[in-house]
C-alpha positions in Angstrom: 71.1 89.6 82.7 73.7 88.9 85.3 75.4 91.9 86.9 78.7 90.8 88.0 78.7 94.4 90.5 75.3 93.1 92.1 77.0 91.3 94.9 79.4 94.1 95.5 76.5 96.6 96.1 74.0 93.9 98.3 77.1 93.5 101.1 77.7 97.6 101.1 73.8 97.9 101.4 71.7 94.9 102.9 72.2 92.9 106.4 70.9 89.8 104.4 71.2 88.8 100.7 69.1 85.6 99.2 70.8 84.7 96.0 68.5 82.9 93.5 71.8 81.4 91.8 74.2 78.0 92.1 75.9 77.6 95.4 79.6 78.1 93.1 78.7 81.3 91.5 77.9 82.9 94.8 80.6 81.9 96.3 82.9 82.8 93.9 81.3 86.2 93.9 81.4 86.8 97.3 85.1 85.6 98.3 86.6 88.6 97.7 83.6 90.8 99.8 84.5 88.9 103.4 85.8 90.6 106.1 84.4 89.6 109.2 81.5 87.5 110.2 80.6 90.5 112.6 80.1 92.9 109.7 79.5 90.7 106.6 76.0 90.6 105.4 73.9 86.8 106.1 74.2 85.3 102.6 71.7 82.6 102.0 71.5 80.7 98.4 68.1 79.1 97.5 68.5 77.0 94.3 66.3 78.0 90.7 63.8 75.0 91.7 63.3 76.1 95.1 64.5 73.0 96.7 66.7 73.8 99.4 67.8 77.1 101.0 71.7 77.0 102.6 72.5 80.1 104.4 76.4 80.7 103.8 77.4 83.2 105.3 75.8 84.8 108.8 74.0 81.7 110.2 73.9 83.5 113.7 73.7 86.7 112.4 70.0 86.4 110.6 70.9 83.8 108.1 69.3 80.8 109.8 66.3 83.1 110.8 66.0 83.8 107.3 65.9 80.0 105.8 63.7 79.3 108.1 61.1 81.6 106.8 61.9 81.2 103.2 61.4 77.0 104.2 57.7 78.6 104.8 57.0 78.7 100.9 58.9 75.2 100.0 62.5 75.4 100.3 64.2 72.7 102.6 66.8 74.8 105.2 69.7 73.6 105.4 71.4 74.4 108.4 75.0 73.9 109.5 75.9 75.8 112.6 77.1 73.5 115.4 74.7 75.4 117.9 71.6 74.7 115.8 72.1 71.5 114.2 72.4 69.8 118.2 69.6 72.5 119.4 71.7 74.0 121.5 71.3 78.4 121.8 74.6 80.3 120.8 75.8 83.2 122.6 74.3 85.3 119.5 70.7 83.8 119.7 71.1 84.5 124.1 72.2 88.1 123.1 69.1 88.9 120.6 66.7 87.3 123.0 68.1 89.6 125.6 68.0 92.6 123.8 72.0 93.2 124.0 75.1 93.2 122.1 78.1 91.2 122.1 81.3 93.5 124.3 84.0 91.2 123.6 82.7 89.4 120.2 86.0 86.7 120.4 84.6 85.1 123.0 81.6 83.5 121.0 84.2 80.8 119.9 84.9 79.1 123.1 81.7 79.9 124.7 79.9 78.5 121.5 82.3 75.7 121.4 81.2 75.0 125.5 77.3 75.6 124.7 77.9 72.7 122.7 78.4 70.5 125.8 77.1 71.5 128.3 74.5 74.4 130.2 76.2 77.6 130.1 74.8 79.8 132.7 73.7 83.6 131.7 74.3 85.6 134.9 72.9 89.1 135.2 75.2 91.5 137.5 73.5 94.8 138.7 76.0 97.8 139.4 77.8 99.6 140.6 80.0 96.8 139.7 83.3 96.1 137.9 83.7 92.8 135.8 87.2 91.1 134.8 86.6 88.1 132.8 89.0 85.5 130.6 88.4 84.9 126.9 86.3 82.0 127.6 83.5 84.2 129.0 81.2 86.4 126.5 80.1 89.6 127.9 76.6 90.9 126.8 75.5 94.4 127.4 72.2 95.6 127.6 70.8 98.3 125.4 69.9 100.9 127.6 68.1 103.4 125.4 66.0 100.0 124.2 65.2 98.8 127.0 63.6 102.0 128.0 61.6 102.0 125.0 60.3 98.2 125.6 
């Protein structure tokens, strides 16, 4: 039986929720849980007949990474992030391949946006250094403590 709380409790405890359920329900039962692609959980909805799996919410957060292994066992993915659908990287697929995080998260929007077009080029500064940069450039810091560990 349908819990209508289910959805409510998967975004407060999961980084990724595949819903076995019609595209509309899901998204009718998640509208009121968004708050930020940064926090929000990946949603991904795979249809009762397996056919297709359609990551909703947190394509560059694990959501595409998710359909994709899910399209192991049937499922077609269907991905719509710009980034991926022209195989281009985004600034959160540089950042996980890197090991780091995101400083100034806003900035994935133009530099996305640019990634689109053209090479963007990853430069790696060593310090003692300080950095200013505009809202167009995405800042990614390394993870000290795991990069220690690697």
């Amino acid at each position: 039986m349908f819990n209508k709380t289910i959805f409510r409790k998967a975004f407060e405890e999961y980084d990724a929720i595949v819903a076995v359920f019609a595209t509309g329900i899901v998204v009718r039962e998640i509208a009121p849980l968004i708050e930020d692609k940064w926090k929000d959980p990946a949603v991904i909805v795979v249809d009762s007949n397996m056919n297709f799996a359609i990551p909703l919410l947190g394509g560059h957060h694990g959501g595409n990474e998710v359909v994709r292994k899910i399209a192991e066992i049937g499922p077609v993915p269907v991905v719509t992030t710009a980034t991926e659908v022209h195989n281009r990287n985004s600034v959160e697929g540089i950042a996980k391949s890197l090991g780091c995080d995101i400083v100034n998260k806003p900035s994935t929007v133009q530099v996305n946006c640019a990634l689109l077009d053209e090479d963007v080029e990853v430069l790696e500064i060593k310090g003692p250094k300080i950095v200013i940069v505009g809202d167009d450039v995405s800042v990614l810091k390394r993870d000290d403590v795991k990069a220690e560990k690697e």
